[in-house]
N, CA, C and O atoms as CSV, one atom per row, in Angstrom:
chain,resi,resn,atom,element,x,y,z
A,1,UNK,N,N,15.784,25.492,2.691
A,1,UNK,CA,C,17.228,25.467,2.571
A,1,UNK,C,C,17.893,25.117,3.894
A,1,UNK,O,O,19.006,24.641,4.118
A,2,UNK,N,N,16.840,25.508,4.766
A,2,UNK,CA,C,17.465,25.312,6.224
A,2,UNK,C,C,17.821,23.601,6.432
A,2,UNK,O,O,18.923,23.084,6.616
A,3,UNK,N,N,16.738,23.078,6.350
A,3,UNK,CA,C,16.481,21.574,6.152
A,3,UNK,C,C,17.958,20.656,5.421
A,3,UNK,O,O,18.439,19.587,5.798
A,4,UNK,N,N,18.391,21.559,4.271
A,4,UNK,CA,C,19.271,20.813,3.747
A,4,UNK,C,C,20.786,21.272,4.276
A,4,UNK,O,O,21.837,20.645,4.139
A,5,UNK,N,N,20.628,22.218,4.751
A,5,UNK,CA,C,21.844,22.432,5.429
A,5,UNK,C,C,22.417,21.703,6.539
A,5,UNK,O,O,23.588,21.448,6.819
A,6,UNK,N,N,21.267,21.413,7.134
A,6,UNK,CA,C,21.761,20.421,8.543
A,6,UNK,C,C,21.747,19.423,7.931
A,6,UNK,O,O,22.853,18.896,7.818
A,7,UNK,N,N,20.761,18.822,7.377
A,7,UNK,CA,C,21.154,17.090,6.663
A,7,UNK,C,C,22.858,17.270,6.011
A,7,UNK,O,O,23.650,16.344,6.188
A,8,UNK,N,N,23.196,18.267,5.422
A,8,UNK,CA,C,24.677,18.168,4.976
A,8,UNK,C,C,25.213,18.393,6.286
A,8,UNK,O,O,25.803,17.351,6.571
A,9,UNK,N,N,25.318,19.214,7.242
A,9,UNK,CA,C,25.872,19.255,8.039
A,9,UNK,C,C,26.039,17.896,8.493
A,9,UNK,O,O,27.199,17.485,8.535
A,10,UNK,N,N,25.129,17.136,8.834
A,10,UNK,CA,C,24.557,15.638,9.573
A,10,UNK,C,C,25.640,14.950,8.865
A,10,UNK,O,O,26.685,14.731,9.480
A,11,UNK,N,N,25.485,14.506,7.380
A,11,UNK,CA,C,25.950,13.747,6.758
A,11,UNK,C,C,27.465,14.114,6.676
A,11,UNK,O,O,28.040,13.034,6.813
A,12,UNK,N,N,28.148,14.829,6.563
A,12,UNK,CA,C,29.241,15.121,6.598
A,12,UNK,C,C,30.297,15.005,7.765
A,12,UNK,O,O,31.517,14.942,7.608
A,13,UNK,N,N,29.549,14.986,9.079
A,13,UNK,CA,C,30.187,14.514,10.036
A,13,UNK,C,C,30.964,12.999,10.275
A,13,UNK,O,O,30.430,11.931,9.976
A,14,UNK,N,N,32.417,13.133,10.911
A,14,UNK,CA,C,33.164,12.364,10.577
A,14,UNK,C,C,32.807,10.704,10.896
A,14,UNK,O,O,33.341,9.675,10.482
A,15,UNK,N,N,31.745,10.920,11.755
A,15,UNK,CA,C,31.386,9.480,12.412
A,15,UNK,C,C,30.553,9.153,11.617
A,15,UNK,O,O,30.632,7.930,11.496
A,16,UNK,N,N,29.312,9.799,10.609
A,16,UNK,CA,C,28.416,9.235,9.645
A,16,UNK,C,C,29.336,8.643,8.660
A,16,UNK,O,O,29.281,7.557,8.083
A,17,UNK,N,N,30.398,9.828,8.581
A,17,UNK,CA,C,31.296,9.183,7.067
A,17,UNK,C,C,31.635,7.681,7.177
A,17,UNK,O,O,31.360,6.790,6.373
A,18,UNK,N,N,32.481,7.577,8.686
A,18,UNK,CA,C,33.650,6.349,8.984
A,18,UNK,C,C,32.199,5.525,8.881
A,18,UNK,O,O,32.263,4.572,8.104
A,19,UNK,N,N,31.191,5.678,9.383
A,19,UNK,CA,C,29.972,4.511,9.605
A,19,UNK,C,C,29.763,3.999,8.043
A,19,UNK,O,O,29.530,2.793,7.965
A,20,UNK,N,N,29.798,4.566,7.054
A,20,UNK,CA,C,29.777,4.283,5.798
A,20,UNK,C,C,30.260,3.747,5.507
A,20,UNK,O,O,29.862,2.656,5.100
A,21,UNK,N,N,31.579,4.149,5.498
A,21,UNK,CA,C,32.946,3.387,4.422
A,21,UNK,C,C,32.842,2.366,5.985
A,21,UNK,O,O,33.961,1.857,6.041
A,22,UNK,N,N,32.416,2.103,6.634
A,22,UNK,CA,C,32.318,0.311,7.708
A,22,UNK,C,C,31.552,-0.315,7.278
A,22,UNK,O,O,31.714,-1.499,7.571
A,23,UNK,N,N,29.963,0.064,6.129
A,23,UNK,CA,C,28.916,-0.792,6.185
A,23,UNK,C,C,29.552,-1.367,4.658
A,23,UNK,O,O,29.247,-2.428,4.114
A,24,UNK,N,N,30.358,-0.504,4.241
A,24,UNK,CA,C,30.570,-0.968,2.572
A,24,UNK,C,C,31.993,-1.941,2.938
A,24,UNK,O,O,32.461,-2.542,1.970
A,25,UNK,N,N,32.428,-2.053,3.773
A,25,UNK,CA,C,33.730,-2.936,3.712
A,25,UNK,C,C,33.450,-3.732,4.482
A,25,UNK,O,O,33.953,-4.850,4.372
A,26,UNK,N,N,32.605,-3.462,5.471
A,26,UNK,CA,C,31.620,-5.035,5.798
A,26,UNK,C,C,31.067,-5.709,4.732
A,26,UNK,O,O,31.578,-6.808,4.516
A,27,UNK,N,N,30.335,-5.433,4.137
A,27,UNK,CA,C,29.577,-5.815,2.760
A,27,UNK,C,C,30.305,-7.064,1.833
A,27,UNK,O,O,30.052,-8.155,1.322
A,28,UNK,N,N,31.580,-5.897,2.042
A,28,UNK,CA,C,32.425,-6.381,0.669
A,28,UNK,C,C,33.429,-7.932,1.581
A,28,UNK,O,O,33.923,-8.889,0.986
A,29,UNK,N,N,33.451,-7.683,3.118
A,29,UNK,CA,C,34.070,-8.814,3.687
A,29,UNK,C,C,33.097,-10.169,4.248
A,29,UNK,O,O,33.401,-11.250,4.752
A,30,UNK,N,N,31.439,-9.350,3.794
A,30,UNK,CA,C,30.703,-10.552,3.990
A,30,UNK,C,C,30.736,-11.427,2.423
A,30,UNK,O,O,30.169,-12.501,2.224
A,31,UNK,N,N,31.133,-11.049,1.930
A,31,UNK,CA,C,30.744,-11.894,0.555
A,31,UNK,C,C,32.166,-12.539,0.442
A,31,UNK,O,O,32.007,-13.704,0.078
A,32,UNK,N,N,33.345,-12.281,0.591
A,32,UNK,CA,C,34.855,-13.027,0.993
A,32,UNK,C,C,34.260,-14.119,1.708
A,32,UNK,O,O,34.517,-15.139,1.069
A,33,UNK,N,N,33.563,-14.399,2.764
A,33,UNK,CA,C,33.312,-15.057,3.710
A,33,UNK,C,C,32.173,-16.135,3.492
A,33,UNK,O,O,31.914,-17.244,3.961
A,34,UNK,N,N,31.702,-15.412,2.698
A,34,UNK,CA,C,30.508,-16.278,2.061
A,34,UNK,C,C,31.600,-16.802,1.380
A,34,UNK,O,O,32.353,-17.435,2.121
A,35,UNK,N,N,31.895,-16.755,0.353
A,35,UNK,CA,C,32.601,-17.564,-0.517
A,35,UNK,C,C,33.829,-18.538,-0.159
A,35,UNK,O,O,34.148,-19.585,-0.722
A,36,UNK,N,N,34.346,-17.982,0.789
A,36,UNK,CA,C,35.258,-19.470,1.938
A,36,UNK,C,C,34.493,-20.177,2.614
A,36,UNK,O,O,34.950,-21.236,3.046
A,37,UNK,N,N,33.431,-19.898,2.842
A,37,UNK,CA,C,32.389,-21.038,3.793
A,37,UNK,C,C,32.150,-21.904,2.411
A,37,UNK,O,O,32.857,-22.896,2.231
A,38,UNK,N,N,31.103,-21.513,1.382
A,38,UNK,CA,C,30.714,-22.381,0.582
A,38,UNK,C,C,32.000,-23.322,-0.269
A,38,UNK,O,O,32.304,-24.511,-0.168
A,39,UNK,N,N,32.618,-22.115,-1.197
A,39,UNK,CA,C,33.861,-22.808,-1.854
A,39,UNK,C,C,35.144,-23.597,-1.448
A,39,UNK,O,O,35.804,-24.439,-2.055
A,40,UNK,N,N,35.317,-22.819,0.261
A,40,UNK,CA,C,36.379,-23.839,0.783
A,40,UNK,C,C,36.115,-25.040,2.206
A,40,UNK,O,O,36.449,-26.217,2.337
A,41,UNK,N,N,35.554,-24.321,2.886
A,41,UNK,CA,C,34.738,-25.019,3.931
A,41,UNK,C,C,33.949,-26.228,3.695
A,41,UNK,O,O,34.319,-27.340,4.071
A,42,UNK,N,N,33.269,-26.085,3.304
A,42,UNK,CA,C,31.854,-26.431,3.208
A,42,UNK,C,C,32.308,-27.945,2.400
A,42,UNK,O,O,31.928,-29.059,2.761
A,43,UNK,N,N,33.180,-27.661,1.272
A,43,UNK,CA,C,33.181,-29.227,0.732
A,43,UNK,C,C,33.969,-29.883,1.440
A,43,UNK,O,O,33.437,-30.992,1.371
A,44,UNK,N,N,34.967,-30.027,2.154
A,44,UNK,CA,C,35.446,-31.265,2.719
A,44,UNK,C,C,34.113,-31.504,3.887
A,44,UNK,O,O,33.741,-32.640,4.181
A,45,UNK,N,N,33.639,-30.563,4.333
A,45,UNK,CA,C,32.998,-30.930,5.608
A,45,UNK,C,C,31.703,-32.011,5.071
A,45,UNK,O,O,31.018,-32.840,5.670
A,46,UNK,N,N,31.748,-31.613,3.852
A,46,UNK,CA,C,30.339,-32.531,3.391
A,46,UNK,C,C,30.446,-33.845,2.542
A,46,UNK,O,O,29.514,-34.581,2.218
A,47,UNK,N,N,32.465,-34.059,2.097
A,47,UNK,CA,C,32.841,-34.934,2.007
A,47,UNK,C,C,33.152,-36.023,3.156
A,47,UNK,O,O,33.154,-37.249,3.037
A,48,UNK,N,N,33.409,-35.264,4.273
A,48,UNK,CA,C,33.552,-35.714,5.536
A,48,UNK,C,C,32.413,-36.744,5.818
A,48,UNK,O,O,32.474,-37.953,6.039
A,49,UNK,N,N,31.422,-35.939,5.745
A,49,UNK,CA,C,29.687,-36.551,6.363
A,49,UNK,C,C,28.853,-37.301,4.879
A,49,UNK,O,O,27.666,-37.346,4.556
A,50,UNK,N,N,29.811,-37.699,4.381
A,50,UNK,CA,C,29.595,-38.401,2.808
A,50,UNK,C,C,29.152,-38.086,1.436
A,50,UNK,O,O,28.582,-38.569,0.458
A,51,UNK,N,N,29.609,-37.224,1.798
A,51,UNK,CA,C,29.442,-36.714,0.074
A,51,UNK,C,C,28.197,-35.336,0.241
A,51,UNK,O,O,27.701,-34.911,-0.802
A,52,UNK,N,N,27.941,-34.965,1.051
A,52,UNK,CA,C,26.553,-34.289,0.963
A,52,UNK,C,C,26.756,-33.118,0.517
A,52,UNK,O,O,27.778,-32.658,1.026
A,53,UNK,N,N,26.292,-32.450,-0.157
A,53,UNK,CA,C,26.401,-31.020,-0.440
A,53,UNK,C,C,25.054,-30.275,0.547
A,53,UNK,O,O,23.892,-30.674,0.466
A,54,UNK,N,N,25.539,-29.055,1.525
A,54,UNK,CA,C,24.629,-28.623,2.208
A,54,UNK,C,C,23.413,-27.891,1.890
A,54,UNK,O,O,22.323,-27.851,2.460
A,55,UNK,N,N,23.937,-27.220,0.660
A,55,UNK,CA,C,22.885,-26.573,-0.063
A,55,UNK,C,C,21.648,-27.274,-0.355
A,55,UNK,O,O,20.530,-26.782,-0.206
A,56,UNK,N,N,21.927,-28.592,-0.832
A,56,UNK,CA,C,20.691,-29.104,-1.252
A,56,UNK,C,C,20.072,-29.657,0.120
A,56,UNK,O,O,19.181,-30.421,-0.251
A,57,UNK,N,N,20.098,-29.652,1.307
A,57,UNK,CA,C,19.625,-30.110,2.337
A,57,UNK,C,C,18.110,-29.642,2.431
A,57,UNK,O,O,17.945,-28.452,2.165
A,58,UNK,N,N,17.317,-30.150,2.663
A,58,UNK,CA,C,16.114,-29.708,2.574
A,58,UNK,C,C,14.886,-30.714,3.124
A,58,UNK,O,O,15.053,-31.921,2.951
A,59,UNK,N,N,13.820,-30.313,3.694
A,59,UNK,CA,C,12.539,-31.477,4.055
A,59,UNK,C,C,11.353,-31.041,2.928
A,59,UNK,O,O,11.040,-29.853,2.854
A,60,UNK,N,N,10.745,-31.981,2.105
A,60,UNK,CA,C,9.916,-31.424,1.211
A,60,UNK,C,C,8.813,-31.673,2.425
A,60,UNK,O,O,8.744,-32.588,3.245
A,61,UNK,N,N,7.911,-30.415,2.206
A,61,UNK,CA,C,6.923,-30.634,2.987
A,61,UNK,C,C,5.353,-31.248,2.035
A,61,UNK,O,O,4.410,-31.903,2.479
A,62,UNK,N,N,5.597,-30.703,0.586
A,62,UNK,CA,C,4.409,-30.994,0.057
A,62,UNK,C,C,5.232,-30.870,-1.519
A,62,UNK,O,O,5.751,-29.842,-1.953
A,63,UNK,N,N,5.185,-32.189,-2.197
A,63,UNK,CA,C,5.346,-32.656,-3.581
A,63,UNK,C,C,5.259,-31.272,-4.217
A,63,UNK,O,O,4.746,-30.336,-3.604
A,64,UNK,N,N,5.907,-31.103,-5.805
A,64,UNK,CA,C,5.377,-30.429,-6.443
A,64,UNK,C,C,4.442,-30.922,-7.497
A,64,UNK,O,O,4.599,-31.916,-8.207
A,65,UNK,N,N,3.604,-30.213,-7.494
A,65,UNK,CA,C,1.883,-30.839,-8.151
A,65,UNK,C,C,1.918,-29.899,-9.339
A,65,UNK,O,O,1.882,-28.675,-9.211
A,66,UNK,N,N,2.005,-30.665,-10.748
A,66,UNK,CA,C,1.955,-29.185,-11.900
A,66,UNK,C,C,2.680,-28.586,-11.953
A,66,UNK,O,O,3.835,-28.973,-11.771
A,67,UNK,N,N,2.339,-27.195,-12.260
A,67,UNK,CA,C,3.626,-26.216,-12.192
A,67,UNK,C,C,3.832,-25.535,-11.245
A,67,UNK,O,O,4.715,-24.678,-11.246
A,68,UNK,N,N,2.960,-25.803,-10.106
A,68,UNK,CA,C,2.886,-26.045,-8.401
A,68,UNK,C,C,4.727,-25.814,-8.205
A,68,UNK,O,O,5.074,-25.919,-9.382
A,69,UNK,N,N,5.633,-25.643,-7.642
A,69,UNK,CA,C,6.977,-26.203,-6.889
A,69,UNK,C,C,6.689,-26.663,-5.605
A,69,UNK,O,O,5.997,-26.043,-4.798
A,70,UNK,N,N,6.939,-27.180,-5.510
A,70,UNK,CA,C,7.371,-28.119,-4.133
A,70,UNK,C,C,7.934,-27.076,-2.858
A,70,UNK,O,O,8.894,-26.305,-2.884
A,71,UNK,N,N,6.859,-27.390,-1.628
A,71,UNK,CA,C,6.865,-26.553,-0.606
A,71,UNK,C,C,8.241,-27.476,0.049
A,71,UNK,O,O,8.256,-28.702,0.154
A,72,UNK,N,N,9.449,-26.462,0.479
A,72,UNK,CA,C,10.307,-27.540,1.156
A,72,UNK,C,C,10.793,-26.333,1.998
A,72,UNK,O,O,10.889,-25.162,1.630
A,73,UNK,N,N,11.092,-26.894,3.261
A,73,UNK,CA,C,12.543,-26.359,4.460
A,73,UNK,C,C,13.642,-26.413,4.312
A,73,UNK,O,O,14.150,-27.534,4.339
A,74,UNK,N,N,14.450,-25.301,4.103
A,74,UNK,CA,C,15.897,-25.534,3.113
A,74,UNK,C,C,17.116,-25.225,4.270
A,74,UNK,O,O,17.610,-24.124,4.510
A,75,UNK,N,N,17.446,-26.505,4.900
A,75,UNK,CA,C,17.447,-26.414,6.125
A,75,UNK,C,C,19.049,-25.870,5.853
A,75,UNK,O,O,19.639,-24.926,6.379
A,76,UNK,N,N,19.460,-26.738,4.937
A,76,UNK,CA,C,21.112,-26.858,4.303
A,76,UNK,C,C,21.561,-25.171,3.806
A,76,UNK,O,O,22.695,-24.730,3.622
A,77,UNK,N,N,20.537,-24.623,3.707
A,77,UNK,CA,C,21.267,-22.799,3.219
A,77,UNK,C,C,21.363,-22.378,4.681
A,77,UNK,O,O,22.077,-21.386,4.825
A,78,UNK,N,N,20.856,-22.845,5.763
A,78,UNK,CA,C,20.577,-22.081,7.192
A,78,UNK,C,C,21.493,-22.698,7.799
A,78,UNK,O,O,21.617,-22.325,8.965
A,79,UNK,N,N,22.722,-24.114,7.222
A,79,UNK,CA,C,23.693,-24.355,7.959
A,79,UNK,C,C,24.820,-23.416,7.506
A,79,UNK,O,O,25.782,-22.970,8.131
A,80,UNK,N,N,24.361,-23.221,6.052
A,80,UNK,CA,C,25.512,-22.316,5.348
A,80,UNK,C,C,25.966,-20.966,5.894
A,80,UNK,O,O,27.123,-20.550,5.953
A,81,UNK,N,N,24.618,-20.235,6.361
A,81,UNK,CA,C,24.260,-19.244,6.893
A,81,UNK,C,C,24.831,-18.853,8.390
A,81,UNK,O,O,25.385,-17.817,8.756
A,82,UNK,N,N,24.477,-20.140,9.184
A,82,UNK,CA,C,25.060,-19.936,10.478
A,82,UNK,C,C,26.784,-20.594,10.401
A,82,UNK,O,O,27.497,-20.419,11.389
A,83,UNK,N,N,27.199,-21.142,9.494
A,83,UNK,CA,C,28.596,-20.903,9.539
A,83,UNK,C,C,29.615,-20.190,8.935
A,83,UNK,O,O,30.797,-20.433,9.176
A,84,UNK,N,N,29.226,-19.271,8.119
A,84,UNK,CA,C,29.333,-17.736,7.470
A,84,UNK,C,C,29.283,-16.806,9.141
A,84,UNK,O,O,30.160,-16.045,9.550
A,85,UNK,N,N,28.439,-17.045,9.604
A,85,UNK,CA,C,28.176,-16.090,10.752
A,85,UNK,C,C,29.035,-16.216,12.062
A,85,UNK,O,O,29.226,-15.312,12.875
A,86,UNK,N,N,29.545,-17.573,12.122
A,86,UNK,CA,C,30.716,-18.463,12.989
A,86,UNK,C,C,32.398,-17.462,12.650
A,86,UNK,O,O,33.301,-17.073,13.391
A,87,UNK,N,N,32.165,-17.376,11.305
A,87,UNK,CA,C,33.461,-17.598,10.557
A,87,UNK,C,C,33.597,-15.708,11.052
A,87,UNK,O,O,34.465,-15.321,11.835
A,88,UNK,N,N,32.553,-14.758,10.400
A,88,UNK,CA,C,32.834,-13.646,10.520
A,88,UNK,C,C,33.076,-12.929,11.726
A,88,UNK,O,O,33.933,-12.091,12.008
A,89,UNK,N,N,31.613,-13.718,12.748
A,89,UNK,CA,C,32.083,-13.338,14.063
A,89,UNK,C,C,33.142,-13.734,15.115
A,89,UNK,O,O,33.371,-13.129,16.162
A,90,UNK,N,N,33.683,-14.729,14.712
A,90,UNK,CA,C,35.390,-15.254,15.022
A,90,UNK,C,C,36.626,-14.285,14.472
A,90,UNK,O,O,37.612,-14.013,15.156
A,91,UNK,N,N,36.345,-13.708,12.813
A,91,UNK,CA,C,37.184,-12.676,12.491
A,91,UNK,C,C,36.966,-11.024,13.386
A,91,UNK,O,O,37.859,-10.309,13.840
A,92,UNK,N,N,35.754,-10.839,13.404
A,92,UNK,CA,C,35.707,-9.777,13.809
A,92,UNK,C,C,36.385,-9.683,15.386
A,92,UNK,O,O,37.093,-8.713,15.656
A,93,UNK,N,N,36.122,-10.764,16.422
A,93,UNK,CA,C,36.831,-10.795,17.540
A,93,UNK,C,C,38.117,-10.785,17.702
A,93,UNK,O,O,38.767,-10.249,18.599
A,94,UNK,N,N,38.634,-11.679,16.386
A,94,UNK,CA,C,40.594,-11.844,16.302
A,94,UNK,C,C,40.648,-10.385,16.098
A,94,UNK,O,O,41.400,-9.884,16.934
A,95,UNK,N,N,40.220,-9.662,15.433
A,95,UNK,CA,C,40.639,-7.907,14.875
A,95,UNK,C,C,40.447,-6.804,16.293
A,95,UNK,O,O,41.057,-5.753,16.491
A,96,UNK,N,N,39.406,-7.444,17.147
A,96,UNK,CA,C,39.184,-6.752,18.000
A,96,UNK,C,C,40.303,-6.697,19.289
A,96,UNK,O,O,40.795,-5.810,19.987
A,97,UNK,N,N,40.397,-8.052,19.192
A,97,UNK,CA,C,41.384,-8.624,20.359
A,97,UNK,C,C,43.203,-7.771,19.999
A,97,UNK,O,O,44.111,-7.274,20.665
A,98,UNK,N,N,42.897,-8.039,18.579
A,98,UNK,CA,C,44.779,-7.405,18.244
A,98,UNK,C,C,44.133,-5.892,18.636
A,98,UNK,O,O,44.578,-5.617,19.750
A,99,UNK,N,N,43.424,-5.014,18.246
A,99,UNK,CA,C,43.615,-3.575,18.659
A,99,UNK,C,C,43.533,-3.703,20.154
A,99,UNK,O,O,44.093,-2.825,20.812
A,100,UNK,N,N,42.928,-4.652,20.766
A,100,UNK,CA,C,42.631,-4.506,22.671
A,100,UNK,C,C,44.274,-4.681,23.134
A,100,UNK,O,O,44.833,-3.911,23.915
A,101,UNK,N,N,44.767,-5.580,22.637
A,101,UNK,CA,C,46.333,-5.614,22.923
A,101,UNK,C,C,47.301,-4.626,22.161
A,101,UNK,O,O,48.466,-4.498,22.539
A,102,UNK,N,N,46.871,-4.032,21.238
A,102,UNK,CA,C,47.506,-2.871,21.182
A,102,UNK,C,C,47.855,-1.409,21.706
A,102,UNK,O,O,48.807,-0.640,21.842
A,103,UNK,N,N,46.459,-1.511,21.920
A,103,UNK,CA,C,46.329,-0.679,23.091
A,103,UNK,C,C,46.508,-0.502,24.171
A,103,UNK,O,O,46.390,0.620,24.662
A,104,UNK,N,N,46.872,-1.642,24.914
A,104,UNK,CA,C,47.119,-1.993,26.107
A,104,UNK,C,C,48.871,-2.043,26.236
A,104,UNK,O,O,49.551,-1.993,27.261
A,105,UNK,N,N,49.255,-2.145,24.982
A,105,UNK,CA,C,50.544,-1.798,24.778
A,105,UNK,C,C,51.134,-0.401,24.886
A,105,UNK,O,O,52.270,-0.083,25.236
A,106,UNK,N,N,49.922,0.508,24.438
A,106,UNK,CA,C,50.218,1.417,24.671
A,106,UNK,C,C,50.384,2.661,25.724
A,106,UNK,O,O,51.078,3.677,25.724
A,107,UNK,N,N,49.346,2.057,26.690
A,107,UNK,CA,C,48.886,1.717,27.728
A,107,UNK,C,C,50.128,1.748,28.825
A,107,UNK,O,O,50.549,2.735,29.429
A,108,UNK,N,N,50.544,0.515,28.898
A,108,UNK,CA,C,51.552,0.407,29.795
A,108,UNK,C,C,52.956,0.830,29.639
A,108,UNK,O,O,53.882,0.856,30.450
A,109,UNK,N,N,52.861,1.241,28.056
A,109,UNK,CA,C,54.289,1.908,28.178
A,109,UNK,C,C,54.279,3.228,29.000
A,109,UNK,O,O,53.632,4.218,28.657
A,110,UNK,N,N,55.053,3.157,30.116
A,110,UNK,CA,C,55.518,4.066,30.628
A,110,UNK,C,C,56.417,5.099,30.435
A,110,UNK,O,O,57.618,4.977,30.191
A,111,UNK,N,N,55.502,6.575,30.611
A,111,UNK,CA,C,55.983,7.675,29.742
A,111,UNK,C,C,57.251,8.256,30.076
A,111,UNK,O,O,57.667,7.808,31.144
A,112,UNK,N,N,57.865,8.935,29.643
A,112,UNK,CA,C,59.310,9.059,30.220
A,112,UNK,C,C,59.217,10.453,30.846
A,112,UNK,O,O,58.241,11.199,30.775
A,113,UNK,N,N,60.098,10.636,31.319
A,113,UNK,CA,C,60.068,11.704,32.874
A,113,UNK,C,C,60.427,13.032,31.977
A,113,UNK,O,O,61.220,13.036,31.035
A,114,UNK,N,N,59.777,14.013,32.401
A,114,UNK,CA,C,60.100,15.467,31.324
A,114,UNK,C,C,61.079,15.318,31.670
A,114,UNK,O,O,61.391,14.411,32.442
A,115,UNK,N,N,62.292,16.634,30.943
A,115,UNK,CA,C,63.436,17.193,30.505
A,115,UNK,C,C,63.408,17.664,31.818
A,115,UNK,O,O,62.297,17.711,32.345
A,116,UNK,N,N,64.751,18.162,32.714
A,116,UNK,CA,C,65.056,18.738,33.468
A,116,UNK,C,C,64.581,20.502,32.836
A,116,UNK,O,O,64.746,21.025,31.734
A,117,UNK,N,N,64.049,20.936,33.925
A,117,UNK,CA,C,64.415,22.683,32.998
A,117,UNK,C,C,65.198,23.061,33.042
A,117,UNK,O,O,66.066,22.452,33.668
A,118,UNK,N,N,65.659,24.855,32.185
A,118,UNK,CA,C,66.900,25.264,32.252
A,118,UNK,C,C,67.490,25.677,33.709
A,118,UNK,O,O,68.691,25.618,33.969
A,119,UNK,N,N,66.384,26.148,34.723
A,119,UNK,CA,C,66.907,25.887,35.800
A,119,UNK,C,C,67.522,25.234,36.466
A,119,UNK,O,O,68.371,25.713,37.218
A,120,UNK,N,N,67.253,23.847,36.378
A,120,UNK,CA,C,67.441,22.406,37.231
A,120,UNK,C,C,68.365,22.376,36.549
A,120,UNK,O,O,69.309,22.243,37.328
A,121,UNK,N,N,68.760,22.416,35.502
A,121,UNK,CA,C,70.281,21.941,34.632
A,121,UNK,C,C,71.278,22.868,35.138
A,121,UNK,O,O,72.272,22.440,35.724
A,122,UNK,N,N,71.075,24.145,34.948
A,122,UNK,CA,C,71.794,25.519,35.801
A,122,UNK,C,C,72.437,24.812,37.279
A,122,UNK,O,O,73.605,24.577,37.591
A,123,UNK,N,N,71.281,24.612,37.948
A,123,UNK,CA,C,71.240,24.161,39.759
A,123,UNK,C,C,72.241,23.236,39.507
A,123,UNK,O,O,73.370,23.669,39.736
A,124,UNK,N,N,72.185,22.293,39.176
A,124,UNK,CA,C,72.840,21.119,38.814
A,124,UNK,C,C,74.214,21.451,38.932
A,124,UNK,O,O,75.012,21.497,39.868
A,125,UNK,N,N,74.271,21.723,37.405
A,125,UNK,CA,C,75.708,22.458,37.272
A,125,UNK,C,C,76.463,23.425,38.427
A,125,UNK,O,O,77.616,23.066,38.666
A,126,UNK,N,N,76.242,23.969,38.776
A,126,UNK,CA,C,76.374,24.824,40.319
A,126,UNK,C,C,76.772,23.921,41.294
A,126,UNK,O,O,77.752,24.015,42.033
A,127,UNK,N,N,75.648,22.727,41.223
A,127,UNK,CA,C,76.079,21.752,42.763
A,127,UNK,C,C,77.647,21.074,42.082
A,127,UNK,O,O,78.572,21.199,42.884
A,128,UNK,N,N,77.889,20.655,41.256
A,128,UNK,CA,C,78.510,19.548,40.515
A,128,UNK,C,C,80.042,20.459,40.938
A,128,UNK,O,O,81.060,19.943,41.398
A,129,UNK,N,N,79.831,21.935,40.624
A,129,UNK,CA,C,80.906,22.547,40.276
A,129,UNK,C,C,81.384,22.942,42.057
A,129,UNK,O,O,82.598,22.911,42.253
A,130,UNK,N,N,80.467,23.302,43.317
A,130,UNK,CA,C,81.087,23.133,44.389
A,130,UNK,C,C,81.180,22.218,44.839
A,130,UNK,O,O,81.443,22.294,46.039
A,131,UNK,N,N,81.071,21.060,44.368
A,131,UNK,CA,C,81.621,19.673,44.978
A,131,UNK,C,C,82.526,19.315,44.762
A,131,UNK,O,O,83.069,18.488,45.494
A,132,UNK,N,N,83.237,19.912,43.360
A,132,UNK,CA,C,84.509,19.361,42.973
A,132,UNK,C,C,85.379,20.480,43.839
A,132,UNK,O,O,86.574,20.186,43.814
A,133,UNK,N,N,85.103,21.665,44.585
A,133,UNK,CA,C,86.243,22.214,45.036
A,133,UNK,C,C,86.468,21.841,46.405
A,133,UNK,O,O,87.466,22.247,47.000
């Protein structure tokens, strides 16, 4: 029982939690990303370079023989791949960069000077009042 108490303890801590709900909304923003590389990206760039679709890019290395398939290098999913990886790690820096300047906003705002105390307001008042006589 001991065993499961600390694993709950473990798991329940606020940094395992936030690490969670980060790997599942990563997840869910790698597949957004996948799908603008292939569905929006990807075709002009391959209309661009003539018509090519990248996916099918490939070197057969050895025919398919029978019901053999054909040994090939699928070179065109590994361009797909590294520009999915362009795209996310460019987002993740723009997100990083706005909190670095936010912070830095916060940063330099300069804090404002405490309240006089009831003393100093008292004193004050005192000087203010033998100056006027």
């Amino acid at each position: 029982m001991k065993l499961i108490n600390e694993f709950k303890a473990f798991a329940m801590r606020g940094n395992v939690v936030d690490m969670a709900v980060g790997i599942v909304i990563g997840a869910a923003f790698g597949k957004i990303v996948t799908s603008v590389v292939n569905d929006i990206i990807m075709p002009p760039i391959g209309l661009l370079v003539g018509g090519v679709n990248f996916s099918d890019l490939s070197i057969v290395l050895k025919d398919a023989v029978g019901e053999n398939p054909a040994v090939t290098i699928n070179y065109g999913n590994f361009l797909q791949v590294v520009f999915d990886f362009i795209i996310i790690a460019f987002a993740i820096f723009m997100v990083i960069k706005a909190m670095n300047a936010a912070k830095k906003k916060e940063e330099a705002a300069p804090a404002a000077p405490p309240a006089p105390s009831k003393e100093e307001v008292l004193l004050t008042e005192i000087r203010d009042i033998l100056k006027s006589k």
